[in-house]
C-alpha positions in Angstrom: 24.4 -64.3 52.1 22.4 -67.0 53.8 18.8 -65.9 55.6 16.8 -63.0 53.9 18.8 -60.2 55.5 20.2 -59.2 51.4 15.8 -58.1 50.9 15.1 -54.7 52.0 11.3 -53.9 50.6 10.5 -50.4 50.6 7.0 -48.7 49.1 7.2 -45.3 47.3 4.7 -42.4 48.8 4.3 -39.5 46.7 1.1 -37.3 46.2 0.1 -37.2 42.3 3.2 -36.0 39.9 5.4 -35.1 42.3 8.0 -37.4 40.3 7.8 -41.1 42.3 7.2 -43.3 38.9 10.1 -41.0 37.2 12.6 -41.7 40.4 11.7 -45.1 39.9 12.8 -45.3 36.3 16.0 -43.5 37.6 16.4 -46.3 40.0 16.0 -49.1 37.5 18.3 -47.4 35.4 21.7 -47.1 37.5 20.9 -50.4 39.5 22.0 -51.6 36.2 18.6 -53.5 35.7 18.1 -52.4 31.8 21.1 -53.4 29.4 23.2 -49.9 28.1 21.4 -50.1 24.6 17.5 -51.3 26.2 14.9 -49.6 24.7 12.6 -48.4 27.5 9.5 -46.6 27.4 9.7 -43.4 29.8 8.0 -44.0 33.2 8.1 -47.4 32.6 5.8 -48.8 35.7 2.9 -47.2 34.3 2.2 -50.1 31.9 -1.4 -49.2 31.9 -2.7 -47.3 28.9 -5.0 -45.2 31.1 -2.0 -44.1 33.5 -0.3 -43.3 30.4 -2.4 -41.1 29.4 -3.3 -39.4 32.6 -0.3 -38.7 34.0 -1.2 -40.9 37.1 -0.4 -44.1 38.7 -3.6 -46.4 39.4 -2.6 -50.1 40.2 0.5 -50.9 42.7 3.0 -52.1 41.6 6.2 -53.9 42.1 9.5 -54.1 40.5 13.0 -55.4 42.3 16.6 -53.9 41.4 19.8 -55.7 43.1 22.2 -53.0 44.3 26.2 -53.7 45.8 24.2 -57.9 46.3 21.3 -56.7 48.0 17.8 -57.4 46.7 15.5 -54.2 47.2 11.8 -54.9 46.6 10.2 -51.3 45.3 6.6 -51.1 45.6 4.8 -47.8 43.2 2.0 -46.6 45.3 -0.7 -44.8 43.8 -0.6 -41.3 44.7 -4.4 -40.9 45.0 -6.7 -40.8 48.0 -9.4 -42.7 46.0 -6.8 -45.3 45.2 -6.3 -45.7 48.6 -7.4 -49.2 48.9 -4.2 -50.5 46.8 -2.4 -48.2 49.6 -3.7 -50.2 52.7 -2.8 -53.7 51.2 0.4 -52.3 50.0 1.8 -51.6 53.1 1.7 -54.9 54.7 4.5 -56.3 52.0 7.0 -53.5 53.6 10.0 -52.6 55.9 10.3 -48.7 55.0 8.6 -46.3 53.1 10.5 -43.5 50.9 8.2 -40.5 51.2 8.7 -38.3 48.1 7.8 -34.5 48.2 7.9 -31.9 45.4 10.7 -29.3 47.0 8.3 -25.9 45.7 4.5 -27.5 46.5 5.6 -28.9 49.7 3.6 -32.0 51.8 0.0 -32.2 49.8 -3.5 -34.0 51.1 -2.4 -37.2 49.4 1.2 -37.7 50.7 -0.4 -37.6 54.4 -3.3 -39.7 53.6 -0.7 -42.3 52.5 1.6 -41.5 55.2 -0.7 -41.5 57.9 -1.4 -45.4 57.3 2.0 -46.0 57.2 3.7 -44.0 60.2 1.0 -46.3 62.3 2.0 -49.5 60.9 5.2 -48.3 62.6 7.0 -48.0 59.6 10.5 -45.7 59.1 10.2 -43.3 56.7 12.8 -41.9 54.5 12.0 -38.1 52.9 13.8 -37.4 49.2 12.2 -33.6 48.9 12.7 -34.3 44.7 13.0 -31.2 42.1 15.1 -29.4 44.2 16.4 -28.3 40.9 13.3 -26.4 40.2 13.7 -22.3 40.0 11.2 -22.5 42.7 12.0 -24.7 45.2 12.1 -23.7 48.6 13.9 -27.5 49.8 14.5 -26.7 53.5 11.5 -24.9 54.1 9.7 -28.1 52.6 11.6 -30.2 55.2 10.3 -28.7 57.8 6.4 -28.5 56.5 7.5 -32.4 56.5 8.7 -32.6 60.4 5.2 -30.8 61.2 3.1 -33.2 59.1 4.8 -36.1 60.6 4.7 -34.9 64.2 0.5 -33.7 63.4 -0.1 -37.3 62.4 1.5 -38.6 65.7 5.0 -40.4 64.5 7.2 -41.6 67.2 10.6 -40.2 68.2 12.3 -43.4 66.1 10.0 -42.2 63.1 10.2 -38.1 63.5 14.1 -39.0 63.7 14.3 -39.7 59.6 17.2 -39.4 56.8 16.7 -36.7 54.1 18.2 -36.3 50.7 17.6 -33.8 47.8 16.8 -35.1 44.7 16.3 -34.6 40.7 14.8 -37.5 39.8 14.8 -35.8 36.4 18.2 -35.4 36.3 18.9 -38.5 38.2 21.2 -37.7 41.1 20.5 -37.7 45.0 22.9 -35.8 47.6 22.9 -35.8 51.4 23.7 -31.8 50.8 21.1 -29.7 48.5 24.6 -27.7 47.9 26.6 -31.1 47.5 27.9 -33.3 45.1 25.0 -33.7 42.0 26.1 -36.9 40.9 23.8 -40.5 40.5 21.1 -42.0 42.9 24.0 -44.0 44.8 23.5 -42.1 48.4 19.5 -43.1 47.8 20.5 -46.8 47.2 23.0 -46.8 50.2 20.3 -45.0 52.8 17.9 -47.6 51.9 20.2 -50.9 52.6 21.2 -48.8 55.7 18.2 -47.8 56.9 15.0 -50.1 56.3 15.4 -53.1 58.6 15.3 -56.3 56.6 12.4 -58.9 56.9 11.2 -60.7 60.3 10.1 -63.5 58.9 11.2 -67.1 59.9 12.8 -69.1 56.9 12.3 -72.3 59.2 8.7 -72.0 59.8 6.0 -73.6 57.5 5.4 -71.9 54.6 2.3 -68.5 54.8 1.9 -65.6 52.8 -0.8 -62.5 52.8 -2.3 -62.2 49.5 -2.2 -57.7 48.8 -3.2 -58.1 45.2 -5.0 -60.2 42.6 -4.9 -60.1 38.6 -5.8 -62.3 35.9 -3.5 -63.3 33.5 -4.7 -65.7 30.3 -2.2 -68.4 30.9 -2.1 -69.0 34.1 -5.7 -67.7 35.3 -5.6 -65.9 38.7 -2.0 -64.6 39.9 -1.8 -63.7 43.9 1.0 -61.0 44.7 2.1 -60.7 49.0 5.1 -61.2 50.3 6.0 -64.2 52.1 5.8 -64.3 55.9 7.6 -67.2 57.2 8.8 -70.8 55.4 9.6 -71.5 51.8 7.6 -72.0 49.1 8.8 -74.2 45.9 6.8 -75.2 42.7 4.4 -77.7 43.1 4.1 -77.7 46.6 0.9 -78.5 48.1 -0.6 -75.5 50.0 -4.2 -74.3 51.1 -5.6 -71.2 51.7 -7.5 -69.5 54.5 -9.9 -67.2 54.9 -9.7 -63.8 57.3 -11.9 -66.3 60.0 -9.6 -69.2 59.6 -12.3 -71.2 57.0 -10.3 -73.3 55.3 -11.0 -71.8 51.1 -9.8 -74.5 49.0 -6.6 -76.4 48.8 -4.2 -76.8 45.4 -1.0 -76.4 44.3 1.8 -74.0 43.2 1.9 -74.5 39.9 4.0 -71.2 39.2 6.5 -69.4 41.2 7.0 -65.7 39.7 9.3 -63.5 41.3 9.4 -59.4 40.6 13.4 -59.3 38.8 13.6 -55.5 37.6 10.7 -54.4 35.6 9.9 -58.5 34.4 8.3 -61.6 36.7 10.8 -64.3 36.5 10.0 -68.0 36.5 11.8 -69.7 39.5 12.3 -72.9 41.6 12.1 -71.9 45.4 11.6 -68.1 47.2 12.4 -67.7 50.8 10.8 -65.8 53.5 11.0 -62.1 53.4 10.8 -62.1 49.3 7.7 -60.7 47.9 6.3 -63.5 44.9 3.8 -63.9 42.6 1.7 -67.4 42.5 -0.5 -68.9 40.1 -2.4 -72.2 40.5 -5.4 -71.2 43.3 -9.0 -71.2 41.7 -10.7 -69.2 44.7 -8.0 -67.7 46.8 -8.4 -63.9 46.7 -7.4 -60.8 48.4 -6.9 -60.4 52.0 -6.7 -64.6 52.3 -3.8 -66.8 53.5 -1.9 -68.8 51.3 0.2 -71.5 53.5 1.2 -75.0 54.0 -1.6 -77.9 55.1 0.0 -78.0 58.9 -1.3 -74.2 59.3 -4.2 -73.2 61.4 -4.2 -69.8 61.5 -4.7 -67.3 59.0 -2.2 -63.7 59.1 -4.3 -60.5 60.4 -5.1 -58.5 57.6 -5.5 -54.4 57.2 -9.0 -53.3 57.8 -10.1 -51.4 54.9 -11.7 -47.2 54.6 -15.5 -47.7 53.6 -16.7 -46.2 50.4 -17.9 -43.4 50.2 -20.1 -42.9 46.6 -22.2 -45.0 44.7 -23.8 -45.2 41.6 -25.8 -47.4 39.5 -24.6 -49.2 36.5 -27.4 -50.6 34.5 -27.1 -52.6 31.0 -27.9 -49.8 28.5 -31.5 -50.1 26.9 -31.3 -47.0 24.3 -32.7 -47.4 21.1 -29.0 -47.5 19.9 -27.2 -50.4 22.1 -25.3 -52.9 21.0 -24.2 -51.0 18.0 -21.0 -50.0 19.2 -20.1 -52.8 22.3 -19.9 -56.3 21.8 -20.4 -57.1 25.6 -24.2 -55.8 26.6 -26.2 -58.2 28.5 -26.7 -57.8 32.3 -25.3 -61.3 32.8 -21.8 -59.8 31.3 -21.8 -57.0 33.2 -22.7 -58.3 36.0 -19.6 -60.8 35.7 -17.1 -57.7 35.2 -18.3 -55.8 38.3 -17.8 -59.1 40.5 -14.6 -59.7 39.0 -12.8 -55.7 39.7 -14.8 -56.3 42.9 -12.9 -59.4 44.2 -9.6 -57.9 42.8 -10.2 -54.3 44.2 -11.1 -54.4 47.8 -11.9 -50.4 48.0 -15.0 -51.5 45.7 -18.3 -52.9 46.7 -21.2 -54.7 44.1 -24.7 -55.4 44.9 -27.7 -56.1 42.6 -30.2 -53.6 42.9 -33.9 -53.9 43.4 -34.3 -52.9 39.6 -33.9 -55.5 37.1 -30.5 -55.6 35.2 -29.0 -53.2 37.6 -25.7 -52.7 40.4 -25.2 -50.7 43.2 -21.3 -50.1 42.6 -19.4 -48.2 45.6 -16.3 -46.7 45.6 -13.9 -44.1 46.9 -14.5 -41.8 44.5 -16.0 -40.2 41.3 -12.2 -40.6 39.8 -11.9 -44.3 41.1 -15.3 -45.1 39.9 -14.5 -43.0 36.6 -11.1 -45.4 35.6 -13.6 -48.4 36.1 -16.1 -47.0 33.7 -13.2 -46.3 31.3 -11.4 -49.7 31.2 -14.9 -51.2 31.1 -15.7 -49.1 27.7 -12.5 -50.0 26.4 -13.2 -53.6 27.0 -16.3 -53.1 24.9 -19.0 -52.9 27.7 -22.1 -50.8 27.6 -24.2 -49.8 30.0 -26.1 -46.5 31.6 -24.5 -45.2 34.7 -27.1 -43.0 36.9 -25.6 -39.8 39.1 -23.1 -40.3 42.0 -25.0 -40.4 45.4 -22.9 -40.1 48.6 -23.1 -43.1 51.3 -24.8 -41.8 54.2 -24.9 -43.2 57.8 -26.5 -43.0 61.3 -25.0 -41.8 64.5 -25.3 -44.9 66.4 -26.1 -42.9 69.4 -28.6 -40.0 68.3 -29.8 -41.3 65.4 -28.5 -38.3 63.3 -27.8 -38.6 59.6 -24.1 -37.8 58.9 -22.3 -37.4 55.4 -19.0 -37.9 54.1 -16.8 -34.9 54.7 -13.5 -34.3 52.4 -10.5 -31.8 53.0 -10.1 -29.7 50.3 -6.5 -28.1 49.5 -6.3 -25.8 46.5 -3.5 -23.6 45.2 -4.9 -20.8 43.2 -3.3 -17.9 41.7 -4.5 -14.9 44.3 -6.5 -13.3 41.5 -8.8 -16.7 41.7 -8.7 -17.2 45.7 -12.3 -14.9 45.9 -14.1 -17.3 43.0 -13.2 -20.5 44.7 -13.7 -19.1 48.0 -17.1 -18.0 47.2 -18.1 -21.2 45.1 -17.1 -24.0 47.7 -18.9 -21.4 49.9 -22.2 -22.6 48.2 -21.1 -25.8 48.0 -21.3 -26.3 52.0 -17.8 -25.9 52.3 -15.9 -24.5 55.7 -12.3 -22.7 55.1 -9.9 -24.2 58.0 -6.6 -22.1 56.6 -5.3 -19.5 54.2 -1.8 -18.7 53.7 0.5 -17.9 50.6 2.3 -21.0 48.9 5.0 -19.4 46.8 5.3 -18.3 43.3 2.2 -15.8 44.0 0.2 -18.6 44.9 -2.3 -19.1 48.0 -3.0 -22.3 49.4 -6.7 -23.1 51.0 -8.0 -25.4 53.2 -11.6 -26.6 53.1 -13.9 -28.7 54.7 -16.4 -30.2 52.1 -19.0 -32.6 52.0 -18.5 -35.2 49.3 -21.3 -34.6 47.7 -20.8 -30.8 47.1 -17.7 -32.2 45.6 -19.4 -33.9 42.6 -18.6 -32.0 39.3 -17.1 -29.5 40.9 -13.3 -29.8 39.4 -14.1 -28.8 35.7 -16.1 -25.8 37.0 -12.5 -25.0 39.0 -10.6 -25.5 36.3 -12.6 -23.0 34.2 -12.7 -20.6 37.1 -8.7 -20.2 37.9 -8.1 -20.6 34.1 -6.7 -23.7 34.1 -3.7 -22.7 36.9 -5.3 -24.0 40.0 -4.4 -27.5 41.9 -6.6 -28.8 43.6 -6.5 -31.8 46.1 -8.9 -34.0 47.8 -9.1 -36.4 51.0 -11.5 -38.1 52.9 -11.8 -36.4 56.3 -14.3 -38.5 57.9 -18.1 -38.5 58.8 -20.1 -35.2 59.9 -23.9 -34.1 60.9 -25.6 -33.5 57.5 -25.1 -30.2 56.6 -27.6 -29.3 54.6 -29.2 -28.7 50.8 -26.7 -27.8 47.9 -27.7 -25.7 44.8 -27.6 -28.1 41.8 -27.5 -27.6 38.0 -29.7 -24.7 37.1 -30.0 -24.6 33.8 -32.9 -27.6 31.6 -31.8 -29.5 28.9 -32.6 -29.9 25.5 -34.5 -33.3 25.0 -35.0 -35.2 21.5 -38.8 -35.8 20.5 -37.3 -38.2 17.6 -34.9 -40.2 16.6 -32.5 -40.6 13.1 -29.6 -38.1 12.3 -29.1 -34.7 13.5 -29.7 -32.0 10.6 -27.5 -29.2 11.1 -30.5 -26.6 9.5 -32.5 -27.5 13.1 -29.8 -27.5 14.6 -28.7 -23.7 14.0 -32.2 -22.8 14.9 -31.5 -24.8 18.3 -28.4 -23.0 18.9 -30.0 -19.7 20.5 -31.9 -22.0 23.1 -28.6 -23.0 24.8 -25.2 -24.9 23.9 -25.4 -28.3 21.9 -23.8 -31.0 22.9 -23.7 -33.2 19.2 -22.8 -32.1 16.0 -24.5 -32.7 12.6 -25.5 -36.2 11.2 -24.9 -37.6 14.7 -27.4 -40.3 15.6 -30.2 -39.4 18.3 -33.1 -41.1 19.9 -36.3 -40.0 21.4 -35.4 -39.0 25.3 -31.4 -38.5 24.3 -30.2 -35.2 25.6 -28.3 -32.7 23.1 -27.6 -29.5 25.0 -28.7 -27.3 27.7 -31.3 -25.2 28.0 -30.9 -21.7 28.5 -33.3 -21.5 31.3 -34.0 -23.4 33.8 -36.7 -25.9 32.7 -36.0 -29.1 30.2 -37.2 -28.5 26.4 -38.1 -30.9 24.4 -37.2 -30.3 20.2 -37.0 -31.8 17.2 -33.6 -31.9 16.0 -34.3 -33.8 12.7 -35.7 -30.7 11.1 -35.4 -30.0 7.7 -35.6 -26.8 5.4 -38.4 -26.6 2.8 -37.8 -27.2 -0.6 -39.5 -24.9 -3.2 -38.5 -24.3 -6.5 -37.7 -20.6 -5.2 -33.9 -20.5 -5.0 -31.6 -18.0 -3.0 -28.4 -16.5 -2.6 -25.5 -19.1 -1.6 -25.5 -17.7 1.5 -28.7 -19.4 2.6 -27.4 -22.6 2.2 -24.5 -21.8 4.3 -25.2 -22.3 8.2 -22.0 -22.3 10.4 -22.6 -24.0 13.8 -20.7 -23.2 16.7 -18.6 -26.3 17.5 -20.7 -28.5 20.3 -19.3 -28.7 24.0 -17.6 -31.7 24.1 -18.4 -33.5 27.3 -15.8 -35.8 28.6 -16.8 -39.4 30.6 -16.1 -37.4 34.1 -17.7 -34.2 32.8 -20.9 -36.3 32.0 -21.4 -38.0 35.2 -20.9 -34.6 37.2 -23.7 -33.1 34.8 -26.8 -35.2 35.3 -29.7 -35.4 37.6 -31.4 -37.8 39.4 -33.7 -39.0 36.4 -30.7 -38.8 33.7 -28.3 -41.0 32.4 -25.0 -41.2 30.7 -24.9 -43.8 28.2 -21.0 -45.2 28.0 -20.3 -47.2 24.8 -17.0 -48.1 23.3 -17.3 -45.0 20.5 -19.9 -43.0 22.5 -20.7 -41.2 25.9 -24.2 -39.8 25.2 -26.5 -37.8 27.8 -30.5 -39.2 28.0 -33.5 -39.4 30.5 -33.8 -42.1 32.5 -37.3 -42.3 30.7 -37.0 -41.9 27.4 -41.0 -41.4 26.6 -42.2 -38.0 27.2 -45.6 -39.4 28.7 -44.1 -41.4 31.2 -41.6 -38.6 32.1 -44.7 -35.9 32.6 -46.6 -39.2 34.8 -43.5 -39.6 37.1 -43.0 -36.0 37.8 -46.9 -35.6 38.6 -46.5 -38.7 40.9 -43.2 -37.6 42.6 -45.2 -33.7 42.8 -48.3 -35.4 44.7 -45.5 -37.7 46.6 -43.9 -34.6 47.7 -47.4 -32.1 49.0 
């Protein structure tokens, strides 16, 4: 085949575990990519240890499988809302999109937001409704939720006209007919070389290319992913790169050609228009630039960008116990990290605070901003992250504050529908629908400001028991609507610091939960439960018993704590105020004031009471 018309590239929208990264693996598997006796980790594309271990993709990513001679490009979307700025760059690489949908939950927040962006890039989408084999599955009436959604989100007649096929990507077959022939992914493989048109791109042309994502590698420094838009490109060639404005960035040259073979980048010569390549060689190229030959002029549009919507500040952590645990602590470090995942990430926004040492960090989300703070720890950072705060803005017109709004979709058990009803009810939130889901569940559609949002999803977990799903997506901006309840209960503050003594602390316990156990290190200011009430306490848990020469029974000596609450990274930054901190080290996540002496604490809130009358 001469020409590009053997490339079909396709991206995969799903909303979080309804199967894409397993259909994937399925689809690397009977393209004949991995040898009969491979070893192969399951859902292979999530190479990242944190999507490993929660269940979720993060990063896009792309892998290639050849079927009957064609090349089909597969691009792994992440199926979450505040990933959403991997989404948008994404979809400028592809032809088609294969929307996936679980056959029993049906089109969810996070399959539309994706879906949206790509219906009006004019893309043709095909719909695999996958687990059909599920004892719950209600396949045809999930096709039809999926005709609504697309004609609610305004496809055209070319788009609302789109192939189906039910699927078990589990089980690894694909059929025209739910009743039909259960066989292999073939009729997937054929509807996609039949379907998605193949690349417009001129092979003739000089040679440009849209960068869509940037990572570092430690042999070949920065490596630019985008698929190529017209020319060729061969090793060594000498190319420059543009920025959005046309201002010329820098000019180099190609010192490595990858392209995406299976789950591997292979090392090669030339790629052709239409193909989608990874380069190395560029110093200052980033995301969003043009990468083309010296004759070019002009630089290819690129996707605008959703705003942030939450920030929060990431200082360099000043306890009495840094640097004990991280190896990577100064400001100028940090500082370096949050530029670098800023440049690489376009959903995420830096700026250096007014306080010494400190960042304004925006993002998406508390979950985006939550898998920064993570791989940061795990890179050996620390640092003191303060509360999220929402991103306001101004009507231009009245000059009315508005606040990010989120739609809320959660699927409760009916028993639970009156407890989340009631608690997003304090939390600002407006129900918009109410209707049963299936299986005895109810589905329910909220309205929600963002920042009623924060902390909220432990509390709903604990409410429905641990059976509720719960899905969110940025709706837009709305008139402020008013002041939300916050924590009510104090905390429990250190007056001292050394090792926790577990004799103070059973005469702590009937004050309010711990959150440390015995012989754990604490510092003056470092918080190490909740109070019971509703104003902070301070204590001393370094208490020990008396000796005397008076001895007692054994049972004297025996206390029994009850085991702490163990307070998770997310859980942590949902549960301080405005003048706490969570201190994130490699080993640790501890709770603290922001000021850690108890004279300055009582001197700010006199200050802020006199601000305030």
């Amino acid at each position: 085949m001469t020409g590009h018309n053997h490339i079909r590239n396709i991206a995969i929208i799903a909303h979080v575990d309804h199967g894409k990264t397993t259909l994937v693996d399925q689809l690397l598997r009977q393209s004949g990519t991995f040898r009969a006796n491979q070893q192969v980790a399951e859902r292979v594309m999530d190479s990242n240890e944190l999507e490993r271990e929660r269940g979720i993709t993060i990063l896009a990513k792309c892998t290639s499988v050849t079927w009957k001679g064609m090349q089909i490009n597969i691009v792994d979307t992440p199926g979450h809302a505040d990933f959403g700025g991997e989404v948008e760059r994404i979809l400028s690489m592809v032809d088609g999109v294969v929307v996936l949908v679980d056959a029993a939950e049906g089109p969810m927040p996070q399959t539309k937001f994706v879906t949206t962006k790509a219906l009006a890039k004019g893309l043709r989408p095909i719909v695999v409704i996958n687990k059909a084999d599920r004892p719950d599955a209600r396949a045809h009436e999930v096709h039809d939720e999926v005709f609504d959604l697309f004609a609610a989100l305004d496809a055209n007649d070319e788009q609302l006209d789109f192939p189906t096929l039910f699927a078990s990507a589990k089980q690894g077959w694909a059929s025209v007919e739910l009743e039909g022939e259960h066989k292999d992914m073939a009729p997937l493989f054929d509807l996609i070389v039949r379907h998605v048109k193949p690349p417009v791109a001129d092979a003739d042309a000089p040679f440009d290319m849209l960068v869509t994502t940037l990572e570092y590698d430690p042999y070949l420094g920065r490596v630019l992913t985008g698929r190529i838009h017209s020319g060729r490109a061969r090793a060594n060639m000498m190319v420059k790169s543009l920025r959005p404005d046309g201002e010329v960035i820098e000019q180099g040259r190609l010192t490595k050609l990858l392209a995406f073979r299976g789950i591997e980048r292979v090392s090669v010569d030339e790629v052709e228009a239409g193909d989608i390549v990874a380069i190395a060689g560029l110093t200052e190229t980033t995301v969003a630039d043009t990468i083309c030959d010296p004759a070019v002029e002009k630089p290819i549009a690129a996707q605008a960008i959703d705003p942030p919507t939450l920030s929060m500040t990431f200082t360099i952590n000043d306890s009495p116990l840094a640097g004990r645990e991280g190896d990577k602590v100064t400001s100028r470090m940090l500082r370096a990290r949050l530029m670098r995942e800023a440049e690489g990430n376009v959903a995420i926004s830096v700026k250096e605070s007014s306080d010494k040492d400190a960042f304004e960090v925006a993002g998406r989300g508390e979950l985006q901003l939550g898998v920064l703070i993570e791989t940061m720890r795990r890179e050996g950072y620390e640092m003191s992250i303060s509360r999220p705060r929402v991103i306001y803005r101004s009507d231009p017109a009245t000059g009315q504050r508005l606040e990010p709004i989120e739609e809320v979709v959660v699927d409760v058990d009916e028993d639970y529908v009156g407890v989340v009803v009631e608690k997003l009810g304090q939390r600002r939130g407006e129900m918009t629908d109410m209707r049963p889901s299936g299986g005895a569940k109810t589905r329910v559609n909220f309205l929600v400001p963002s920042r009623g949002l924060i902390g909220y999803h432990g509390e709903f977990l604990t409410d429905t028991r641990g059976t509720g799903i719960m899905s969110r997506l940025f709706h837009g901006y709305a008139p402020h609507k008013g002041p939300i309840e916050g924590r009510r209960n104090g905390v429990l503050i250190s007056t001292g610091g050394g090792s926790a003594v577990a004799y103070a602390l059973w005469y702590l316990e009937e004050r309010g939960p711990l959150f440390i156990n015995p012989g754990e290190a604490v510092y003056e200011g470092m918080i190490i439960g909740e109070h019971s009430r509703g104003n902070d306490l301070e204590v001393n848990p370094l208490k020990t018993k008396q000796l005397t020469n008076i001895r007692t029974t054994s049972k004297d000596e025996a206390i029994r704590l009850t085991p702490p609450r163990q307070m998770s990274l997310e859980a942590s930054i949902a549960y301080v105020e405005e003048d706490e901190l969570v201190e994130v080290t490699p080993k640790s996540i501890r709770l603290r004031k922001k000021l850690l002496d108890p004279n300055a604490r009582k001197r700010a809130s006199r200050s802020a009471e006199a601000q305030a009358s």
